[in-house]
VOGU-3710 file (C-alpha; in Angstrom, 3 decimals, decimal comma):
1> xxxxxxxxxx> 239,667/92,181/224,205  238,095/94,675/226,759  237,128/98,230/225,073  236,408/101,669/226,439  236,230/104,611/224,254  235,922/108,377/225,517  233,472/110,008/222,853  234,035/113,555/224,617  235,898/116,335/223,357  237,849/118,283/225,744
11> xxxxxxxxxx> 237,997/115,224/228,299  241,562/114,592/229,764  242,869/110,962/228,929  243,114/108,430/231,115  246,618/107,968/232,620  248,292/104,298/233,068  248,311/105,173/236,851  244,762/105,806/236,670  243,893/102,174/235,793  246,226/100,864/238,242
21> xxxxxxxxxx> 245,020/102,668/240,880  241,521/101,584/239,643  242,471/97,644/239,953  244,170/98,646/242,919  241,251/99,476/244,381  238,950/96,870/243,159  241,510/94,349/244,639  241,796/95,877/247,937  237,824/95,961/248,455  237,840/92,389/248,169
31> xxxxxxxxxx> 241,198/91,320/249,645  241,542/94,367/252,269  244,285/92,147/254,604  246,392/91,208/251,389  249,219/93,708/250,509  249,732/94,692/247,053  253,153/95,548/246,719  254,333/98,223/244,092  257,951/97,491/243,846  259,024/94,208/241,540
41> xxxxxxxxxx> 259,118/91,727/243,815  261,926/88,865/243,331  262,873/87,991/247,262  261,964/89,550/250,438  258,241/89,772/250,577  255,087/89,429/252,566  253,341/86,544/251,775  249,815/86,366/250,882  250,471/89,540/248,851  249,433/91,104/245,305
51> xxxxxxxxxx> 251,976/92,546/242,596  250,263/94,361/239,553  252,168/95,088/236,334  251,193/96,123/232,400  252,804/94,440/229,934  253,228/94,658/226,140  252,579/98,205/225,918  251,473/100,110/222,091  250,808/102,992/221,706  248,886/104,385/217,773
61> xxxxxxxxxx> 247,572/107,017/216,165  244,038/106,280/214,773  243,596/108,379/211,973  245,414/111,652/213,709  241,929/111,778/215,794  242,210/109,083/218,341  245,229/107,564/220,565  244,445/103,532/220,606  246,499/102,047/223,273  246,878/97,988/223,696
71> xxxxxxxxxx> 248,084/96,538/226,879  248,080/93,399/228,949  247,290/93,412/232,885  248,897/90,973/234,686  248,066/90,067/238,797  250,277/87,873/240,191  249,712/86,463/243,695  251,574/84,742/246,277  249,891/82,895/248,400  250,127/82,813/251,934
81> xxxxxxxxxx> 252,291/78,989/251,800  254,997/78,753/249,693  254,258/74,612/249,444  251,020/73,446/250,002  249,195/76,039/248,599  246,367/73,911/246,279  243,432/75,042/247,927  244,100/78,819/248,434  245,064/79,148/245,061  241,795/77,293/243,419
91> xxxxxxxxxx> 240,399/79,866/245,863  241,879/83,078/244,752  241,097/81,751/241,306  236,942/81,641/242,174  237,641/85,080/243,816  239,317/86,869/240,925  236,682/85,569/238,638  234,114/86,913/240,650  235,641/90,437/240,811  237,214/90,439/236,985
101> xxxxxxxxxx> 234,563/88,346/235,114  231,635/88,322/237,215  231,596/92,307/238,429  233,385/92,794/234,935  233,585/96,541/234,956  236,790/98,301/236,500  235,778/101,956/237,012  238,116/104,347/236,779  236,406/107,412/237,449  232,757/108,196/237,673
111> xxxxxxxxxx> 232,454/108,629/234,099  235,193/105,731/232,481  235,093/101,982/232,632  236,827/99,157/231,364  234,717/95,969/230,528  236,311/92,872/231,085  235,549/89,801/229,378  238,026/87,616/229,271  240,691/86,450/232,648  243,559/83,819/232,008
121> xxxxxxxxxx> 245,064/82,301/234,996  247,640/79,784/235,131  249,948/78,990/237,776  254,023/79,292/237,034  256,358/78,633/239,654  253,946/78,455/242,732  252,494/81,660/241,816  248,988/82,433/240,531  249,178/84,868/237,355  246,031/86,134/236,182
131> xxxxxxxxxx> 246,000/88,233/232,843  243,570/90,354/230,677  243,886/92,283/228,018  242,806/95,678/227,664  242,101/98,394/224,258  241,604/101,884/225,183  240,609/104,023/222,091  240,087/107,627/223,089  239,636/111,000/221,196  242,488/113,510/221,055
141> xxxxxxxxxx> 242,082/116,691/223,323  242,048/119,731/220,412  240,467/122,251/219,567  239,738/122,986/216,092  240,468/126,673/214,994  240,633/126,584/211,762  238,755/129,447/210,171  235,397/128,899/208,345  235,347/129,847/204,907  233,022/132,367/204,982
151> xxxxxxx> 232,397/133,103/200,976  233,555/131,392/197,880  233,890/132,954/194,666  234,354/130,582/191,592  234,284/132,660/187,836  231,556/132,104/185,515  229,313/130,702/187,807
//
């Protein structure tokens, strides 16, 4: 399970496009010619390329203080050859490793990272999936105002 917690009052949360644009990024220093398309892809499209999507999404309240959120990533990629593809998949498979397990960090701004410590890849239909879960606990954005009690009187005391 990969963790990040924000421990700072008054910081905004991190947004689901934030972290996609995050592994975005991390995918395009490494693979700058491959395209990472952002539609579903089901026909039609260029081959080698990247598709990202999040999967089994949940959402909870920690104690009315924190919003945990639970999430799979999953990178599928399409290599260049439909058929014949053996090598440039073992390939990608090094390569993610490197970037996911290796690097392990996926920064999402200068002061938020995920860690990652666990990638499962597994080939289904031709098509290199790679998958990691990811726990993002962060504190709520409020401000306090209740009122401070200032004096307390209790009788016979």
């Amino acid at each position: 399970m990969n963790y990040w917690t924000s421990m700072e009052w008054g910081t905004d949360m991190v947004k689901y496009s934030d972290i996609h644009r995050a592994i975005v990024g991390k995918l395009k220093a490494k693979f700058p010619n491959i395209k990472i398309s952002s539609t579903d892809i089901t026909e039609g499209f260029d081959r080698p390329s990247f598709f990202i999507e999040f999967d089994d999404m949940k959402s909870t309240d920690f104690m009315r203080e924190a919003l945990d959120r639970d999430f799979t990533v999953r990178i599928y990629y399409f290599p260049k050859e439909k058929d014949k593809n053996k090598v440039e998949i073992l390939n990608m498979e090094d390569d993610l490793n490197e970037i996911f397990i290796q690097d392990g960090v996926i920064s999402i701004d200068a002061e938020t990272a995920i860690e990652i410590d666990e990638l499962e890849l597994e080939i289904v239909d031709k098509v290199l999936q790679c998958s990691f879960d990811v726990m993002i606990s962060e504190n709520y954005d409020r401000v306090d105002d209740t009122p401070n009690i200032e004096d307390i009187e209790i009788d016979n005391i």
